[in-house]
ZAGU-190651 format. One record per residue: x, y, z of N, C-alpha, C, O in turn; residue number from 1. Coordinates in nm, 2 decimals. Atoms other than C-alpha are relative to their C-alpha. Example, Ala and Ser with C-alpha at 12.3 -4.5 7.8 and 13.67 -1.06 7.14 Angstrom:
<atoms>
ATOM     n_u     n_v     n_w    ca_u    ca_v    ca_w     c_u     c_v     c_w     o_u     o_v     o_w    i
ATOM    0.09   -0.12    0.00    1.23   -0.45    0.78    0.09    0.12    0.00    0.19    0.12    0.07    1
ATOM   -0.09   -0.11    0.00    1.37   -0.11    0.71   -0.08    0.11    0.08   -0.03    0.22    0.09    2
</atoms>
This chain:
<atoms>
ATOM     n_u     n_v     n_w    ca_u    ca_v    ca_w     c_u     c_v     c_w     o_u     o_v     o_w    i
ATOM    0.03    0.14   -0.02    0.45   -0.15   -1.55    0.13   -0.08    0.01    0.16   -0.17    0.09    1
ATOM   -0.13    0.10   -0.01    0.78   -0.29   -1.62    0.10    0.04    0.14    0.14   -0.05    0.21    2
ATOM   -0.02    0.01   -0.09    0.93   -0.13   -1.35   -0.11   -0.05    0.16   -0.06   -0.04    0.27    3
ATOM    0.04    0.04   -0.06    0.71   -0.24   -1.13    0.02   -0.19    0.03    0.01   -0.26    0.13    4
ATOM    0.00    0.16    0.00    0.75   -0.63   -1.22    0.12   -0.01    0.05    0.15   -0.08    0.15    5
ATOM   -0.13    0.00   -0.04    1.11   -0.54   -1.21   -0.01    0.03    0.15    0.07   -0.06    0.18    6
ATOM   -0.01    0.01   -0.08    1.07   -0.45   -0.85   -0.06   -0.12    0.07   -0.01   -0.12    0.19    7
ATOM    0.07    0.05   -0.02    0.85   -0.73   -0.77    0.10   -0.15   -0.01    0.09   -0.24    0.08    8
ATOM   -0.06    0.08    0.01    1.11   -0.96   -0.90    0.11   -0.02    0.08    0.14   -0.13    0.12    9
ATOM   -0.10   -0.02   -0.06    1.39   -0.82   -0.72   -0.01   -0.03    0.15    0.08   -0.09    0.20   10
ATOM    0.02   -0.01   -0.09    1.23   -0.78   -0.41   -0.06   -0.15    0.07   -0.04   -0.18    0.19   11
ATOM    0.05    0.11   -0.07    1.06   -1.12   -0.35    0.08   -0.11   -0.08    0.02   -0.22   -0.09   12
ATOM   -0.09    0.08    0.02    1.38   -1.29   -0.53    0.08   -0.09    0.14    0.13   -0.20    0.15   13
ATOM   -0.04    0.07   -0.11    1.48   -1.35   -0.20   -0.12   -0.12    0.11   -0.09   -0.17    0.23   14
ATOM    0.08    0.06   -0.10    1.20   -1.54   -0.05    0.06   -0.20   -0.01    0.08   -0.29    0.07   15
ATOM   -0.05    0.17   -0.03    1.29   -1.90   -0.19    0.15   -0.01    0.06    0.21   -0.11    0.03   16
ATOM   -0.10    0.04   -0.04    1.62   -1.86    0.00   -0.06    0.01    0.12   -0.05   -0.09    0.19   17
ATOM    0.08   -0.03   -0.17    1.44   -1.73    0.33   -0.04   -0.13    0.04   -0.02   -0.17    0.15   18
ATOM    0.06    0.11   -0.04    1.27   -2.05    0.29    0.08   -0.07    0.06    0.09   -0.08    0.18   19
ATOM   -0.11    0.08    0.00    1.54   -2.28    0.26    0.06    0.02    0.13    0.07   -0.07    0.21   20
ATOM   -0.11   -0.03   -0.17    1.75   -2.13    0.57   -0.08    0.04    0.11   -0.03    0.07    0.22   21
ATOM    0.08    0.02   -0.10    1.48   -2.12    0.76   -0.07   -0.12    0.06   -0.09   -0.14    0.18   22
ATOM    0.01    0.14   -0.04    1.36   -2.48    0.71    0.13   -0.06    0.00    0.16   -0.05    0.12   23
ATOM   -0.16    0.05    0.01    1.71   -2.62    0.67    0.11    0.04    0.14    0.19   -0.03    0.20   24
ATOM   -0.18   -0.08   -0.10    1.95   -2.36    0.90    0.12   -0.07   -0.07    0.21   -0.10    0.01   25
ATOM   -0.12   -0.04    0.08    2.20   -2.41    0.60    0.05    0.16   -0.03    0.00    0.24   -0.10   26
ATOM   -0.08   -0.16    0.05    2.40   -2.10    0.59    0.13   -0.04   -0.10    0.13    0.01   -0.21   27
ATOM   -0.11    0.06    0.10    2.74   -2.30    0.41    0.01    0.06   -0.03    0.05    0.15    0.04   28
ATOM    0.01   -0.04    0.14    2.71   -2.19    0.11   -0.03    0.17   -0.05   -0.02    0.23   -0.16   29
ATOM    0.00   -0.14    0.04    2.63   -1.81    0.15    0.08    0.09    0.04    0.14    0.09    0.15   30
ATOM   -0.10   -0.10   -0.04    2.82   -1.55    0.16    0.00    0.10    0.10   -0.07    0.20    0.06   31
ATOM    0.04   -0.11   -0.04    2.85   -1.33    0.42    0.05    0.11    0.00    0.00    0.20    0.08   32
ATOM   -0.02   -0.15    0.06    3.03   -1.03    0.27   -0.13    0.06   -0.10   -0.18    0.17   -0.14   33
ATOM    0.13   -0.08    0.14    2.74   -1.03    0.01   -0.10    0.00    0.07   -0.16    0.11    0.06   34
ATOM    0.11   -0.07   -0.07    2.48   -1.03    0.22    0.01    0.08    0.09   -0.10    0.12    0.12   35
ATOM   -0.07   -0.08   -0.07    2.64   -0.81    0.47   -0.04    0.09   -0.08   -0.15    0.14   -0.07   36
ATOM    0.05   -0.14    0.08    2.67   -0.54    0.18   -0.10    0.04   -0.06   -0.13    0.16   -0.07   37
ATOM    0.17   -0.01    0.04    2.31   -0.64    0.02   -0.04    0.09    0.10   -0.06    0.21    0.07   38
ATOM    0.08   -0.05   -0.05    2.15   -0.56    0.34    0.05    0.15    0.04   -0.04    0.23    0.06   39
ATOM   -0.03   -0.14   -0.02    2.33   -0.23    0.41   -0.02    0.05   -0.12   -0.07    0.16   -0.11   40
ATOM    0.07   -0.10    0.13    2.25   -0.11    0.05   -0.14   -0.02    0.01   -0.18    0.08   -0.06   41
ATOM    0.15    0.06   -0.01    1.91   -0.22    0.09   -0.02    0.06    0.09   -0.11    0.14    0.07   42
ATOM   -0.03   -0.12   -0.12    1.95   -0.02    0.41   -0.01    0.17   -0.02   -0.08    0.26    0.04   43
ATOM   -0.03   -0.13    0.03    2.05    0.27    0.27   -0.12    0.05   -0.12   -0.17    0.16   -0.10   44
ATOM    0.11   -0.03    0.08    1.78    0.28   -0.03   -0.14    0.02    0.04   -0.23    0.08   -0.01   45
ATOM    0.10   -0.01   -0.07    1.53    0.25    0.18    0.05    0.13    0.09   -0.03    0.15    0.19   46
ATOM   -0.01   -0.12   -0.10    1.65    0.55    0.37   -0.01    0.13   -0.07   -0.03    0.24   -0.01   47
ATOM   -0.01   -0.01    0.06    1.68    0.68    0.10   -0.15    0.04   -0.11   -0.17    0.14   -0.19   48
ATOM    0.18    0.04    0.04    1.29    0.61   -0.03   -0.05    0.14    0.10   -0.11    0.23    0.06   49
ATOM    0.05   -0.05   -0.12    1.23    0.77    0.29    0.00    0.19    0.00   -0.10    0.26    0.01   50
ATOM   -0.03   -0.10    0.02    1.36    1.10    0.27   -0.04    0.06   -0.16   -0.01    0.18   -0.16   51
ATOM    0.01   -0.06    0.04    1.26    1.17   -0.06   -0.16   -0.02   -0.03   -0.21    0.01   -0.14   52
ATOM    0.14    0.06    0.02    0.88    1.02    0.01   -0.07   -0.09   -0.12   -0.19   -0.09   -0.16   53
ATOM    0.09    0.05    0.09    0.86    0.78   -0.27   -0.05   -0.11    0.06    0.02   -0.17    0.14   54
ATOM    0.00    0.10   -0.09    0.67    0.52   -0.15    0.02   -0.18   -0.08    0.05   -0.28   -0.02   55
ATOM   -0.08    0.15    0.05    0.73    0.21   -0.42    0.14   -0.02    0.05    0.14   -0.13    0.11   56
ATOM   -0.11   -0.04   -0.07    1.08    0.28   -0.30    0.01   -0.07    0.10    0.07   -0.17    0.13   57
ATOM   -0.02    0.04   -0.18    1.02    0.25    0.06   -0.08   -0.18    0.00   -0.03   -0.27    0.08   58
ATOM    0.03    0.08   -0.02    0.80   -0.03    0.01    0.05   -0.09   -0.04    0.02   -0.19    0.02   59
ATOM   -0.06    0.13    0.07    0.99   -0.27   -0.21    0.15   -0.01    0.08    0.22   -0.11    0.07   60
ATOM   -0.17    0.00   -0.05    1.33   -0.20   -0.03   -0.04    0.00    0.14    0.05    0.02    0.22   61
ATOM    0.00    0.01   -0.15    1.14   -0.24    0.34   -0.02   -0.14   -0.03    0.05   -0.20    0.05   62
ATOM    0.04    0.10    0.02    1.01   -0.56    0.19    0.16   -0.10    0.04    0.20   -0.18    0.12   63
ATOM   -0.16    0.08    0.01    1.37   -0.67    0.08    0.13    0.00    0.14    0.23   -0.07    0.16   64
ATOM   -0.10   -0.04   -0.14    1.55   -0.52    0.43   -0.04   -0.16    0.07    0.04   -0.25    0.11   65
ATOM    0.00    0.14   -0.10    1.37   -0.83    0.60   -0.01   -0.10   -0.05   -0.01   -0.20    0.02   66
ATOM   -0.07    0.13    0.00    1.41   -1.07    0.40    0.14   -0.03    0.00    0.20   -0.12    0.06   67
ATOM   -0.15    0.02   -0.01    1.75   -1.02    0.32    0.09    0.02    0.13    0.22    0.00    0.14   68
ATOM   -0.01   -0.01   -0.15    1.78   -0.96    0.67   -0.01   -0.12    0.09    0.05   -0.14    0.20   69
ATOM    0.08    0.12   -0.03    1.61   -1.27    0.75    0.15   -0.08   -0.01    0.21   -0.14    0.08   70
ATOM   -0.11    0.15    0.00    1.91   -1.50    0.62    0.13    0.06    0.05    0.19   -0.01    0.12   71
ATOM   -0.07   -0.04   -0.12    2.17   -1.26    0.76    0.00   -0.03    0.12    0.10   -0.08    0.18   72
ATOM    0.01    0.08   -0.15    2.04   -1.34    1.10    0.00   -0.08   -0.01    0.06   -0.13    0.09   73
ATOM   -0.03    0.16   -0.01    2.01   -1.68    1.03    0.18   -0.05   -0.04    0.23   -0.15    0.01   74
ATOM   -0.18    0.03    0.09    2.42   -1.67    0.83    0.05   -0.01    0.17    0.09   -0.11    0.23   75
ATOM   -0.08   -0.03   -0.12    2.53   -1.51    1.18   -0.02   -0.10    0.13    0.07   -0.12    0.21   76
ATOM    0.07    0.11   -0.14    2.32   -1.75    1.44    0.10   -0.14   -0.04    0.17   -0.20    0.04   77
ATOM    0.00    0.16    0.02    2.40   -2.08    1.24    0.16   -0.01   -0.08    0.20   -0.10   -0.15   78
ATOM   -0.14    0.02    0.13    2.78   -2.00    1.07    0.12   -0.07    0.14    0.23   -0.10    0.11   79
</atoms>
């Protein structure tokens, strides 16, 4: 249970920023070394999930690939 909240937290921690740079197209203020290396570890764990068939794994870290992916492509469109 607890890891499960803990993933639950982690993974849709990113949504109120999705929001924001999606209604907004502020990027300013984020960094794009840190989400650069977020989404390639988030990348890699999920490949990660993948190969060893767990699927909480795969699905909380495919979850987090597009959002955190999400304000990447928006960092890179709007910087």
């Amino acid at each position: 249970m607890i890891g499960f909240v803990a993933a639950c937290l982690t993974t849709f921690g990113f949504v109120p920023q999705v929001i924001k740079v999606i209604r907004t197209k502020d990027t300013e203020a984020i960094s794009l070394g840190m989400y650069s290396m977020s989404v390639t570890g988030i990348g890699l764990w999920l490949v990660h999930g993948v190969m060893i068939g767990d699927i909480p794994l795969i699905l909380a870290n495919g979850i987090s690939l597009i959002l955190s992916g999400t304000i990447l492509v928006y960092k890179l469109k709007y910087h």
